[in-house]
C-alpha positions as CSV (number, residue, x, y, z in Angstrom):
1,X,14.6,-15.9,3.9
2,X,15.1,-12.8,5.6
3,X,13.6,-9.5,4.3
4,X,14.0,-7.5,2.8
5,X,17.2,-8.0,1.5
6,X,19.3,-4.7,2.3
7,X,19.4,-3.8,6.3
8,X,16.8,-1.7,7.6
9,X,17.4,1.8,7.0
10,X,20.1,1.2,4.9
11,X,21.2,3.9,2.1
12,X,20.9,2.8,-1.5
13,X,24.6,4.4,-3.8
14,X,22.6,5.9,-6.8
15,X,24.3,4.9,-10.2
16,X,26.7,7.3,-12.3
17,X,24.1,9.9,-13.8
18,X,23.5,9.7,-18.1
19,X,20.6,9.7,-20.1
20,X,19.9,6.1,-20.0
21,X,20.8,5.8,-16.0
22,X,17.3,4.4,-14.0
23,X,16.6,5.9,-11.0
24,X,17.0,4.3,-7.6
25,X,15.3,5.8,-4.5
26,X,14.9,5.2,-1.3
27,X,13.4,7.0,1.6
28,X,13.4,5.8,5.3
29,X,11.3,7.0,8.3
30,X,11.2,6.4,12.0
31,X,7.8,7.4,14.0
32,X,8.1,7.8,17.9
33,X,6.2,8.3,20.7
34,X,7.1,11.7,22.5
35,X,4.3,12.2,25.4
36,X,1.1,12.1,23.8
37,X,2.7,12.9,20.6
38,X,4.0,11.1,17.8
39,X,7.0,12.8,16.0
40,X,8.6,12.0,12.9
41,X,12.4,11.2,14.7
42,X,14.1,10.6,11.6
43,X,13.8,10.6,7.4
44,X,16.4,10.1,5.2
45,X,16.2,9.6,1.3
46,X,18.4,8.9,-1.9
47,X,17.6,9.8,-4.7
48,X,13.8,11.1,-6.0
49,X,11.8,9.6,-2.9
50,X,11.1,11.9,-0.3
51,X,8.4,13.4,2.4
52,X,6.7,16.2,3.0
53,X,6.5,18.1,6.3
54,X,5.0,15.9,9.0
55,X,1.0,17.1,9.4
56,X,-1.6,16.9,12.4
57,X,-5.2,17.1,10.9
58,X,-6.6,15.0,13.4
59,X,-3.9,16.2,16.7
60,X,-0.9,15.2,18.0
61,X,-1.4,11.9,18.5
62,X,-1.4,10.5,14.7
63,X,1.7,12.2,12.2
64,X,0.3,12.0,9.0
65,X,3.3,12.1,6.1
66,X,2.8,12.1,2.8
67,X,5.5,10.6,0.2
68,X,6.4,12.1,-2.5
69,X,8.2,10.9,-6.1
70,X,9.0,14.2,-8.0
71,X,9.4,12.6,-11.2
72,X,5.5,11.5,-11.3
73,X,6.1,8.2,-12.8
74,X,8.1,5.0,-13.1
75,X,10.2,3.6,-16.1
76,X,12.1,0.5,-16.9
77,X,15.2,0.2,-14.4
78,X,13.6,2.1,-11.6
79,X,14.0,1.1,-8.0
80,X,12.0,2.5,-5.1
81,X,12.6,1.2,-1.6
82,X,10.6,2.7,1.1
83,X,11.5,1.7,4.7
84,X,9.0,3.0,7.5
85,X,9.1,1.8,11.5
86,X,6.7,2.8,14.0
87,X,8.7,2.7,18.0
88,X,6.5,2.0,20.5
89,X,2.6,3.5,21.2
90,X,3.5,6.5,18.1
91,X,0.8,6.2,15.4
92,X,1.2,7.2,12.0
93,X,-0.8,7.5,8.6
94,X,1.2,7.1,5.5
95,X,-0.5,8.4,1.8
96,X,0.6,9.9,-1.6
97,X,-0.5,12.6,-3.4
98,X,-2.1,11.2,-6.6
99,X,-1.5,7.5,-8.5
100,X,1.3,6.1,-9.2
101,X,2.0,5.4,-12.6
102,X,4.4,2.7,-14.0
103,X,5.4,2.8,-17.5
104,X,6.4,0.3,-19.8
105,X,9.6,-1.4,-19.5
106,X,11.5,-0.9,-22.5
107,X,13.6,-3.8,-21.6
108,X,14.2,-3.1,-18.1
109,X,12.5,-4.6,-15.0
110,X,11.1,-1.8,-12.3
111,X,10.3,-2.7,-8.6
112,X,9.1,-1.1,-5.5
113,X,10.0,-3.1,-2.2
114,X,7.8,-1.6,1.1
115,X,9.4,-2.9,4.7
116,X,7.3,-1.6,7.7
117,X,8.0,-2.6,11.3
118,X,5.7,-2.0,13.8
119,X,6.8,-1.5,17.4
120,X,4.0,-3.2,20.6
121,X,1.1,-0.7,20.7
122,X,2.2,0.8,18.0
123,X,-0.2,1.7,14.9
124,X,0.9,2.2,11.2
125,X,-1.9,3.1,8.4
126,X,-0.8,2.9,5.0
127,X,-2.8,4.4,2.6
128,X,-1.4,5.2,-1.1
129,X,-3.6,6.0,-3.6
130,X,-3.8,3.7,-6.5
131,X,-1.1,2.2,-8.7
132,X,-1.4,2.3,-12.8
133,X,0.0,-0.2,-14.8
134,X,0.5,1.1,-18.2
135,X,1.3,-1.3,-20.8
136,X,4.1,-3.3,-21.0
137,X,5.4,-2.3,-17.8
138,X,7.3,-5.2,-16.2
139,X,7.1,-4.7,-12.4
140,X,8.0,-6.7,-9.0
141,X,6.3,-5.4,-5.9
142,X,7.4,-6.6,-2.6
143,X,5.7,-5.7,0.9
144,X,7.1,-6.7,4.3
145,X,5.0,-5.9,7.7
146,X,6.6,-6.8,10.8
147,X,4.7,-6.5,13.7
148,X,5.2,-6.8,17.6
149,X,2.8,-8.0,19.9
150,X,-0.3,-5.4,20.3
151,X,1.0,-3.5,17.1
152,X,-1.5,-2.8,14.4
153,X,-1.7,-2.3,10.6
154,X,-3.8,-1.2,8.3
155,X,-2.8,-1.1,4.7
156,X,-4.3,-0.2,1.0
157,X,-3.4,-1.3,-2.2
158,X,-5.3,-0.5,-5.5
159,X,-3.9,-1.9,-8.7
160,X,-5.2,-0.6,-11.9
161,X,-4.0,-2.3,-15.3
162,X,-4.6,0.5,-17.9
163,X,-6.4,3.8,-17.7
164,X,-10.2,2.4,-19.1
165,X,-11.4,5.6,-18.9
166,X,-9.2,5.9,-21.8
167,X,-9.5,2.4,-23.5
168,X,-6.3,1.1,-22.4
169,X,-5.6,-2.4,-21.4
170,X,-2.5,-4.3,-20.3
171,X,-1.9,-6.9,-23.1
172,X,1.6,-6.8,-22.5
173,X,4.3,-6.9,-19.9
174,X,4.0,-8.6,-16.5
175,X,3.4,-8.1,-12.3
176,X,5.1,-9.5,-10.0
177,X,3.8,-9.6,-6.1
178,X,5.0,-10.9,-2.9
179,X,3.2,-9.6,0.4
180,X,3.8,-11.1,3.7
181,X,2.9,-10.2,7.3
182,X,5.0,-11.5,10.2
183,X,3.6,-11.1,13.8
184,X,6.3,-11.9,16.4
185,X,8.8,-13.2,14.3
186,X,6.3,-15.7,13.1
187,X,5.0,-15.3,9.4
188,X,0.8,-15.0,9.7
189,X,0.2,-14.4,6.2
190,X,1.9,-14.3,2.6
191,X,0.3,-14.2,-1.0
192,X,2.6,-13.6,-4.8
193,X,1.0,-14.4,-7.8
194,X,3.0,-13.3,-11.1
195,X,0.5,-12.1,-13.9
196,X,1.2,-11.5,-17.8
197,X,-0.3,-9.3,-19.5
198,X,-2.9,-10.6,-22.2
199,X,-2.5,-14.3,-20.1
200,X,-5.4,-16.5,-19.5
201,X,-5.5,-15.3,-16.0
202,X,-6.4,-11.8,-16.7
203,X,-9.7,-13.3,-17.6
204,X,-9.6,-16.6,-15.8
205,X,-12.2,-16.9,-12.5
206,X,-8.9,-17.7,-10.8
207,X,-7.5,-14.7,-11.7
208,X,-9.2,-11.4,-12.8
209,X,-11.9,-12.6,-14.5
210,X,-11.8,-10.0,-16.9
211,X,-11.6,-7.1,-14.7
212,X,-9.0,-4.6,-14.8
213,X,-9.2,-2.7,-11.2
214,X,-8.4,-5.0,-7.9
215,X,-7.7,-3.5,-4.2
216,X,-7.1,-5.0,-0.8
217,X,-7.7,-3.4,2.7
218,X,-5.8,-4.9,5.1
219,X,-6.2,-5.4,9.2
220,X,-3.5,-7.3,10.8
221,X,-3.0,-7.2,14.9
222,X,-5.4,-8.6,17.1
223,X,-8.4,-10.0,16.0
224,X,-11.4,-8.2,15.0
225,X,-14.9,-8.1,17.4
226,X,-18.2,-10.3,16.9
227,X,-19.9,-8.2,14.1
228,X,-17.0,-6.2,12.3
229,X,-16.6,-8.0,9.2
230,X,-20.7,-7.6,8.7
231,X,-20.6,-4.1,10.0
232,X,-17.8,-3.6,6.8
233,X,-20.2,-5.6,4.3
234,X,-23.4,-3.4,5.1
235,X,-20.8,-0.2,5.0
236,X,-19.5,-1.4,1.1
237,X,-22.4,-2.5,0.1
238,X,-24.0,0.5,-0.8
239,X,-21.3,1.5,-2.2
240,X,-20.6,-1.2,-4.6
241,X,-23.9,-1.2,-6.3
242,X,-23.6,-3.4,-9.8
243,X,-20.5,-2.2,-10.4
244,X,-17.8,-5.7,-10.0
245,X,-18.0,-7.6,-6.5
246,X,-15.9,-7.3,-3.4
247,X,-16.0,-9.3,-0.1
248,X,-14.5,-9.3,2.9
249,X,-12.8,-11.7,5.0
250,X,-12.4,-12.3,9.4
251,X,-9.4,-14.1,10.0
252,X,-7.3,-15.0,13.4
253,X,-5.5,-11.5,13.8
254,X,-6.4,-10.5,10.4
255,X,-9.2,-9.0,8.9
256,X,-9.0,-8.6,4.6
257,X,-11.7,-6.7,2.3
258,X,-11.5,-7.2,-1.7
259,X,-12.8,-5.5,-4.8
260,X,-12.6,-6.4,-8.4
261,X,-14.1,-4.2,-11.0
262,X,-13.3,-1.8,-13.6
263,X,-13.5,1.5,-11.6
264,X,-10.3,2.9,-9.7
265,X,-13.0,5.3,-8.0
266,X,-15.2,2.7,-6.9
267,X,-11.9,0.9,-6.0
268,X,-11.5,3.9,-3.9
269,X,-14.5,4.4,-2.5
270,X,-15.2,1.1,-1.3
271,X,-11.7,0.5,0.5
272,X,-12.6,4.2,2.6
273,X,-16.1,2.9,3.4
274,X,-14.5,-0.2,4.9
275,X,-11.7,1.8,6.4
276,X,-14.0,4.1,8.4
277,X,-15.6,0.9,9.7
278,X,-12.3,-0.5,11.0
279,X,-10.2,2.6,11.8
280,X,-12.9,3.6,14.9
281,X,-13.4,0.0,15.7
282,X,-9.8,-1.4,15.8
283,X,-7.9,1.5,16.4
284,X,-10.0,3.4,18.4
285,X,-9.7,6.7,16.5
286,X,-12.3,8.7,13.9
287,X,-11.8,8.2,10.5
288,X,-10.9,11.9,9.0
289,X,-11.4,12.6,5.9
290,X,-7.9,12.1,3.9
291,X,-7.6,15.6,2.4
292,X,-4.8,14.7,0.2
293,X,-7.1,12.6,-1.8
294,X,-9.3,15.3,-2.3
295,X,-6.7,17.7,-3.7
């Protein structure tokens, strides 16, 4: 089945405005490589999705754009599609400015779908902060990477189901999830798994066992050197303490780290201690400090 289901930097026709309306947004962008440069060639949005000013903290070489969604959360209805490709050799760093938050559904499924296509020797780093699931939000996520040969990604995903800070927990509503990963045409890696709230499997070995944070790093390219996937355990270790369990994984052109637990700042600072292990040692670059996580 081909994904994802509208063409490539196609425009989504926003429905007739009222008080009931959802929203639909959608925001495509187009990285190239210009010299030793990579510029931000072309964005264009519908609706509430947009980007900020492209950003050079670390030089010319990597654009760093951060995506924004004015209205701060998501409610039943609501459709986001965000479309990002990467031309040849241009490197870019994708991140949000806080967590986004999914409300309940009142009757009304919400999805987010994420295409990125990687151009050869091209790099894209996706990096949103985390995602909470307030209860009973019904939500599908879908997340396409297509990569050439010699392209590389690295992509974050934190799922929080209720605030516990607060005492929340997501008894009601459901998740939906379809990732895949294609590397020259040829599918390398897919995992969905469709989770009610209150269900067996929110406490189930098999499923959550009974946590309520979980968060994926993921490396997909080439295929990691002798040592990284220990030099990643040793960095999170510390880290993780007593606090859940994580564990990370060396595939053929793939390289996955996991966390379970009940902290979304734990979450968060396990996932950066495992990407400053592999951003230096697969992509050959320094890992910065993200300031928009620090603002």
């Amino acid at each position: 089945m081909k994904y994802p289901t509208i063409p490539f930097h196609a425009p989504i026709t926003p429905p007739p405005v009222n008080g009931s309306a959802p929203l639909l947004a959608s925001l495509a962008l187009t990285f190239g490589h210009d010299g030793s440069a990579t510029r931000l060639l072309r964005r264009a949005h519908t609706g509430p999705l947009l980007v900020q000013k492209p950003l050079y903290p670390e030089g010319q070489a990597c654009c760093h754009a951060v995506i924004v969604h004015p209205p701060g959360g998501v409610v039943g209805g609501d459709q986001l599609v965000i479309q990002v490709q990467a031309e040849e050799r241009a490197h870019s760093l994708l991140s949000t400015p806080g967590a986004a938050k999914w409300y309940r559904a009142n009757g009304r499924v919400a999805s987010q779908q994420v295409h990125i296509r990687v151009r050869a020797g091209a790099t894209v780093e996706w990096l949103p902060q985390e995602t909470i699931l307030f209860n009973q939000a019904e939500v599908d996520f879908s997340t396409c990477i297509e990569l050439d040969e010699g392209a590389c990604y690295l992509g974050l995903e934190i799922l929080c189901f209720g605030r516990t800070a607060y005492g929340e927990r997501f008894d009601q509503g459901r998740v939906h999830q379809r990732n895949s990963v294609h590397l020259n045409g040829k599918l390398l890696w897919i995992e969905q798994g469709h989770l009610m709230g209150g269900s067996d499997a929110m406490n189930s070995p098999r499923g959550l066992n009974g946590y309520t944070v979980c968060a994926s790093l993921m490396f997909a390219g080439t295929t990691a050197a002798r040592g990284t996937v220990d030099a990643v355990r040793a960095s999170c270790a510390p880290v993780m303490g007593a606090q859940g369990t994580f564990g990370a994984t060396q595939m053929k052109s793939m390289l996955l780290v996991r966390y379970l637990g009940n902290s979304s700042e734990v979450a968060r600072r396990i996932m950066l201690a495992a990407w400053r292990v592999l951003r230096p040692s697969l992509l050959g670059r320094e890992a910065t400090e993200l300031r928009i996580w620090n603002t």
